[in-house]
N, C-alpha and C positions, 0 to 999 in steps of 0.2 A: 504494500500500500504506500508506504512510503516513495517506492521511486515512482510511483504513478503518480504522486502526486506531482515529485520535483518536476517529470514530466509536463505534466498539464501547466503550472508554473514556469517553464521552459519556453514551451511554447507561448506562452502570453507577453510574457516579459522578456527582452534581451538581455546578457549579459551585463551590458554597460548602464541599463535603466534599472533605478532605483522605485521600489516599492512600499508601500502601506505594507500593517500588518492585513489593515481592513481590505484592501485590492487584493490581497495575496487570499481571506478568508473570503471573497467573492469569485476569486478562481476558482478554487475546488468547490464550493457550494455547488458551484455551476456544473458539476461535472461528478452532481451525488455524495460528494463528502459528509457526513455527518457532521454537524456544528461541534458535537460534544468532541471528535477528534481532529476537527483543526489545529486547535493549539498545541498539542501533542505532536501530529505533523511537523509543523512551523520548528518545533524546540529540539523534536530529532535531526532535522534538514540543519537545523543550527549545528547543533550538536558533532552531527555530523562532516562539517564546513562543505556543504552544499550551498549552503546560506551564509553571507553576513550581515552584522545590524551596525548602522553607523546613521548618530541622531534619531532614531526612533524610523529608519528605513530602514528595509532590507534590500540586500541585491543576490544576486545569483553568483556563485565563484565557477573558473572555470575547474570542469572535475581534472583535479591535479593528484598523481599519482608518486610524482616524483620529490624529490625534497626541492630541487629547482622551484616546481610549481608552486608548492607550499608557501618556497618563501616571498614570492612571488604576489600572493595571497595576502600575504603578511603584510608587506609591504607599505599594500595598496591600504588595507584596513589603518596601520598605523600611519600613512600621507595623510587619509582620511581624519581621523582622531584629531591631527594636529594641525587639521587646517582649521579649525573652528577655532 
């Protein structure tokens, strides 16, 4: 369930577009999600760094397998943090 979700989330949003958590729980509503396992979704995708959250957005990571990628990921997260 989880990668159907990221899925459907994938397709809606690009990589470089930044999300609601509310856009992100109107994607998979749309596509049958149970309300009650939204945020469950949202917090494994996190969890998982599927997802990051910068300012109360999330955005989509690219799936990085390698430590390059990761740090890559990192990176961006902490540019992000310290541009505010």
């Amino acid at each position: 369930m989880v990668e159907e979700a990221l899925t459907h989330l994938r397709a809606r949003f690009d990589a470089d577009e930044s999300f609601t958590y509310e856009q992100a729980t109107e994607v998979l509503r749309i596509h049958d999600v149970e309300q009650l396992l939204v945020g469950d979704l949202l917090e494994t995708l996190l969890l998982r760094g599927y997802l990051y959250e910068v300012n109360d957005k999330l955005r989509i990571t690219e799936k990085s397998t390698t430590i390059s990628g990761i740090c890559r990921v990192k990176k961006r997260i902490l540019a992000s943090c310290h541009a505010r």
